[in-house]
Each structure stands twice: as structure tokens, then as C-alpha cells.
C-alpha positions in Angstrom: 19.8 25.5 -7.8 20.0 24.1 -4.7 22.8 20.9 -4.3 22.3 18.2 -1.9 23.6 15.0 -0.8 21.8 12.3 1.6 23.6 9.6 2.3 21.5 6.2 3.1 18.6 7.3 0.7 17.2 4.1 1.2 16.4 3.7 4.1 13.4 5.0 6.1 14.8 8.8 6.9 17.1 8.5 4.3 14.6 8.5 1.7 12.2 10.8 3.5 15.0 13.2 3.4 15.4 12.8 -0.5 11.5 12.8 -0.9 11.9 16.5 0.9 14.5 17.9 -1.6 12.3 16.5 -4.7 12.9 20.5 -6.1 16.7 20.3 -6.1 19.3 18.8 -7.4 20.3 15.3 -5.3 22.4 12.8 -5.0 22.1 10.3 -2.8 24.2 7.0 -1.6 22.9 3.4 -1.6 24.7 0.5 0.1 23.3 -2.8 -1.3 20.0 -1.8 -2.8 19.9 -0.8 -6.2 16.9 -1.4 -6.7 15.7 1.1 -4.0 17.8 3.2 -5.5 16.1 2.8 -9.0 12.9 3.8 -8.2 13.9 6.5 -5.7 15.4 8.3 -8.7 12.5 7.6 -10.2 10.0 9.1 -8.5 11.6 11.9 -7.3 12.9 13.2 -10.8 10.6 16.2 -11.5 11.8 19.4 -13.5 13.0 21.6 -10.5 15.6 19.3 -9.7 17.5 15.5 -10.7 18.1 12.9 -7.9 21.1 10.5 -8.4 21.9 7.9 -6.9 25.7 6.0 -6.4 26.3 3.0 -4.1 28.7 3.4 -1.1 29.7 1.6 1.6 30.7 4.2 4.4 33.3 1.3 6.4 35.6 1.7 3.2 37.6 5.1 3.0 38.3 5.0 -1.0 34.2 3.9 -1.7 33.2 7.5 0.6 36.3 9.3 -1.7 34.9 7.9 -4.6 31.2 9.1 -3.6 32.2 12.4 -2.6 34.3 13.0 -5.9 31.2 11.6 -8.2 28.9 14.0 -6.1 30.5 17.1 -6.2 31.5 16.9 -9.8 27.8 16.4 -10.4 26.1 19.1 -8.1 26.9 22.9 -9.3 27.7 23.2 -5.7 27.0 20.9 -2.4 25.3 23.2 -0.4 24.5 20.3 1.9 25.2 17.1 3.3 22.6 15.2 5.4 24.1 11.9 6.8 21.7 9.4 7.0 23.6 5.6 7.3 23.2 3.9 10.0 23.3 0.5 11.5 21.8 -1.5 14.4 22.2 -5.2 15.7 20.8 -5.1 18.7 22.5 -7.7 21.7 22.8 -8.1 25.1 26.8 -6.6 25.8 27.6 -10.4 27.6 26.5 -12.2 24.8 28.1 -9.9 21.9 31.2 -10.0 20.0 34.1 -7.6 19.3 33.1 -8.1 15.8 28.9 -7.1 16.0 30.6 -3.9 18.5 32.9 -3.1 16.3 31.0 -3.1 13.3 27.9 -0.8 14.5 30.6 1.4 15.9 32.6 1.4 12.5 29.1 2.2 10.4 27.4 4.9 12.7 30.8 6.5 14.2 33.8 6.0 11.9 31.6 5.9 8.9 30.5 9.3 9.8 34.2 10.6 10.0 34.9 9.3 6.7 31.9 11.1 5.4 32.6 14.4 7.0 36.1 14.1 6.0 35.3 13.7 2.6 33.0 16.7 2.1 34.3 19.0 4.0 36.3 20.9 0.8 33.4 21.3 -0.5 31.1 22.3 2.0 33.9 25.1 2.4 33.7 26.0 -0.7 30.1 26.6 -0.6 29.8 27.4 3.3 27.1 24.7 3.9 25.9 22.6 5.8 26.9 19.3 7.5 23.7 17.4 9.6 24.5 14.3 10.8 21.5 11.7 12.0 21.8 10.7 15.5 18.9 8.9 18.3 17.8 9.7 21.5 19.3 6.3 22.2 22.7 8.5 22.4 21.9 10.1 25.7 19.1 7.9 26.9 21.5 5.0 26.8 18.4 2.9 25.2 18.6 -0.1 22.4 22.0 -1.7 23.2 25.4 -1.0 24.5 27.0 -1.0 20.6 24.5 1.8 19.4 24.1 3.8 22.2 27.6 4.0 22.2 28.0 5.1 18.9 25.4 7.7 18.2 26.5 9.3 22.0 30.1 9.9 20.4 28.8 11.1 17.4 27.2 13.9 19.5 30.9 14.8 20.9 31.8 14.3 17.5 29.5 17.1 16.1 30.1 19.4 18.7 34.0 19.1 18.2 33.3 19.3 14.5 31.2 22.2 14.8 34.3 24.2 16.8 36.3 22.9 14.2 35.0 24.3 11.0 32.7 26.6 12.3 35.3 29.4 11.8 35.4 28.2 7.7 31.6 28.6 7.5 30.6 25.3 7.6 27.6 24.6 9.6 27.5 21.2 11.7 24.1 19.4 13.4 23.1 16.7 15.0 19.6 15.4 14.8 18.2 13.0 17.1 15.3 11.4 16.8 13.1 9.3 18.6 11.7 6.1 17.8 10.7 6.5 13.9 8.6 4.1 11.2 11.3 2.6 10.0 12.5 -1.1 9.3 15.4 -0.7 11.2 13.2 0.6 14.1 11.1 -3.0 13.9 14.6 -4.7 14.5 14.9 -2.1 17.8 11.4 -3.1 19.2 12.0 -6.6 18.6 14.8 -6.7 20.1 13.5 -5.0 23.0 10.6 -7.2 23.6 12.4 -10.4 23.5 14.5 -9.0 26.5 12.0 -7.7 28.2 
């Protein structure tokens, strides 16, 4: 049986991701919505494979342990990890703070670290597979200054990643989409009508 983890099952990808693996075995991370998380389980339970789901908050080291630890002691193997969480609060750099920066940087960028960190025994273990979820808005520059700067160093990051276990077996991606259906996509168009 096929084991899989998705962080940020809740959200738009996230979920669609989870939805996908509906004939394995999952377990997948919420942050604050439990309720999501409820009926995610729910209807995407089926006899070829169990979804779980476990909240986590990827800005705190020992919550990503902890996630890592209750996922691989309930998958027979993590085959995969598919890194989903992500954040965007979309201002203009001039009227920003260190704190909105450093907190979409923190989520998309460190967060991500933590993740891979945390999996990576594992993924040896099983030689799987690490794909991380980054935009277009990583080499196109688009959205704002906080995000585009985050999701272009997670590209570096993968690559670097990638050289770095790649010798162990452990295969690391980078996705980026476009613009997607998602709620956190309204935030992005908003944002970029209201400055033109």
C-alpha cells in the first residue's frame, strides 16, 4: 500500500492532492481547520486506502517533529511527501512590515525546511519522494515582494536539496503553478486589482 503525506490538505491544492490519493493510505496536516479536516477524512476514506488527518503549524520546529513522528508511525512506509502549506498577504514592499515579510517568508520558506528536515529519514528509508509546491510567482517576480521571494528560494532550495539527497535515493520536485481556483488565489487577484 501506497503511504502518503500532504501537508496543507485543506487548502485548495492541498485537498485536491488528498482527493488524488483517495486509494492509499494518507495522512495529511491541517493548521487551524478541524473541521476541514473532518470531513476531508470523511469523504476520502474508502477501502483501498485511510486518510488521517493531524494539525500542524509548519513555523514551529517541535509541531513538524511531532507530525512527522505521528505520520510515519502510522503509514507502513512514507513513500511520499507532497508539501502543500503556504501563505500569502499580499502588500506593497513600502508599506509592509518586517513582521508580514517575515512571516510569509517563515511559512513558505523555512516552514518547508522544517518539513523536509523532518522527513527526510524516512523518505530514505523508503527512497521516495519529496515535491514541494511552488508558483510561477517565483520566477515571474508577480504577487508581492514577500511571496515572490519566498517561493524563488524555495526553487534554490529544491535544487540544492535535490544534489543533496539525491545520492540516498530520495527524489526532490518543485511544482509551480500558475494562477489556480483557490481561496488564497482570490486574496492574490484582489490584491492585484486594488493596485492596479
Amino acid at each position: 500500500m501506497t503511504g502518503v503525506v500532504v501537508t496543507g490538505g485543506t487548502g485548495g491544492i492541498g485537498r485536491a492532492v488528498v482527493e488524488h490519493y483517495a486509494d492509499a493510505d494518507v495522512v495529511c496536516s491541517y493548521h487551524d481547520n478541524a473541521d476541514g479536516a473532518d470531513a476531508l477524512v470523511e469523504a476520502t476514506d474508502s477501502p483501498e486506502g485511510q486518510t488521517v488527518a493531524s494539525a500542524m503549524d509548519v513555523t514551529n520546529r517541535d509541531s513538524v517533529e511531532r507530525f512527522a513522528e505521528e505520520a510515519a508511525a502510522t503509514l507502513d512506509a512514507v513513500d511520499a511527501v507532497v508539501h502543500t502549506v503556504g501563505i500569502v498577504e499580499p502588500e506593497l514592499l513600502e508599506e509592509s512590515t518586517d513582521e508580514q515579510f517575515g512571516r510569509v517568508v517563515d511559512t513558505n520558506l523555512t516552514g518547508t525546511a522544517r518539513v523536509a528536515r523532518a522527513f527526510l529519514p524516512v523518505l530514505r528509508e523508503s527512497a521516495g519522494s519529496l515535491v514541494i509546491l511552488s508558483s510561477v510567482g517565483g520566477t515571474a517576480g508577480t504577487v508581492d515582494t514577500s511571496y515572490a521571494a519566498s517561493k524563488a528560494g524555495l526553487h534554490g532550495f529544491v535544487r540544492a536539496l535535490a544534489r543533496e539527497v539525491g545520492p540516498d535515493g530520495v527524489r526532490v520536485n518543485a511544482l509551480a503553478p500558475g494562477p489556480v481556483d483557490t481561496s488564497m488565489n482570490d486574496v492574490i487577484v484582489d490584491h492585484l486589482e486594488s493596485t492596479d
